[in-house]
N, C-alpha and C positions, 0 to 999 in steps of 0.2 A: 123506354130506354133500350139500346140495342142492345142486343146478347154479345158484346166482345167481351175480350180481357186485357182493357188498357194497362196500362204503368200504374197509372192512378187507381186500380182495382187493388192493389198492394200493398202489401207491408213491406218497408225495404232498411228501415232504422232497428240496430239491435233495441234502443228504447219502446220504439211502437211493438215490439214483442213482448219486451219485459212487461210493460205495462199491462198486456191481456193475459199474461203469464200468472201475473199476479194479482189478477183479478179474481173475477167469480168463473167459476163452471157452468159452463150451460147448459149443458148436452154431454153425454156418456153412453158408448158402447163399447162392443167385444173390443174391438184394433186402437178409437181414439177417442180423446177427450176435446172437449170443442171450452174455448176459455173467449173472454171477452172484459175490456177492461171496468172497473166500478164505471168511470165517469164514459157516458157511452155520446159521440160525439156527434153532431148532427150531419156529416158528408155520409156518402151511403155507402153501404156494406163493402170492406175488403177484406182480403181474406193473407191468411200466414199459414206456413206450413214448417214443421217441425217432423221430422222423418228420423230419425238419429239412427247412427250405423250399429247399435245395441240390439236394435228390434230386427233391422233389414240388412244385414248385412254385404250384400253384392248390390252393386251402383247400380245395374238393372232392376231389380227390384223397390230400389228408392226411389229410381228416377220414374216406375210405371205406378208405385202410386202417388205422387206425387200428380202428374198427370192426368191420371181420372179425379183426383181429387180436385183441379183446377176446373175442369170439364162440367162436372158437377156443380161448383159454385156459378162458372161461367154461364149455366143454364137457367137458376134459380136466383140470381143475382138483384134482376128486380122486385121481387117479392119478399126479400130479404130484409129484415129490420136496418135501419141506419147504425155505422160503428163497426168495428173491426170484430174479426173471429178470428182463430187461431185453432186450427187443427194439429192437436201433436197425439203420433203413434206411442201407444204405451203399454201393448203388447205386441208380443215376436207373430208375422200373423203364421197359419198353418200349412205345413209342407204342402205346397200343391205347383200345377202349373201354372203358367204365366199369365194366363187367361182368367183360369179359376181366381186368382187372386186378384186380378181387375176386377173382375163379375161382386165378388167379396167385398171389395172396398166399393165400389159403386153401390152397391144395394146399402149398404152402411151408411157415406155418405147420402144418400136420396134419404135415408130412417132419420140423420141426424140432424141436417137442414130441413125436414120437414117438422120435425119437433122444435126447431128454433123459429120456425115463420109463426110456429102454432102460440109460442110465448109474446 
């Protein structure tokens, strides 16, 4: 499978959210919680992101991790279990630069997608 990020790599219905929303939890660290829904579907891994302007407050910083978080799946995408995941932030992350907090969410996401291939 090639490494892109089709349309088809996502989630785009507020239902296909809810539905991993209100599923089980996969995965947990410091920034986010990784959700995925009970009934896990057989087309292969896409991915949701939840960012909410609570935690992140300036559109720059939603929009960079939002970014490396796509990056991230867009790399590990074949190796990924079949069924949706949903990445939402559900802590403020820590004052830092622009960079530091990509470096943060990349090393997070790389820890939390590798615990979800490891399930």
């Amino acid at each position: 499978m090639p490494s892109d990020f089709p349309s088809a790599a996502r989630l785009h219905r507020p239902s296909e959210y809810a539905a991993a929303l209100k599923g089980r939890r996969i995965a947990r660290g410091a920034l986010f919680v990784v959700s995925r829904p009970r009934t896990v579907a057989d087309s292969p891994a896409r991915l949701g992101l939840v960012v909410p302007k609570r935690y992140a407050p300036l559109a720059v910083t939603r929009n960079a991790i939002k970014r490396v978080l796509r990056e991230a799946f867009r790399l590990q995408r074949s190796h990924l279990p079949d069924g949706d995941l949903v990445f939402r932030l559900v802590n403020r992350p820590s004052p830092a630069s622009l960079t530091q907090l990509k470096r943060d969410v990349r090393a997070e996401a790389d820890q939390l997608l590798g615990k979800i291939m490891r399930c």
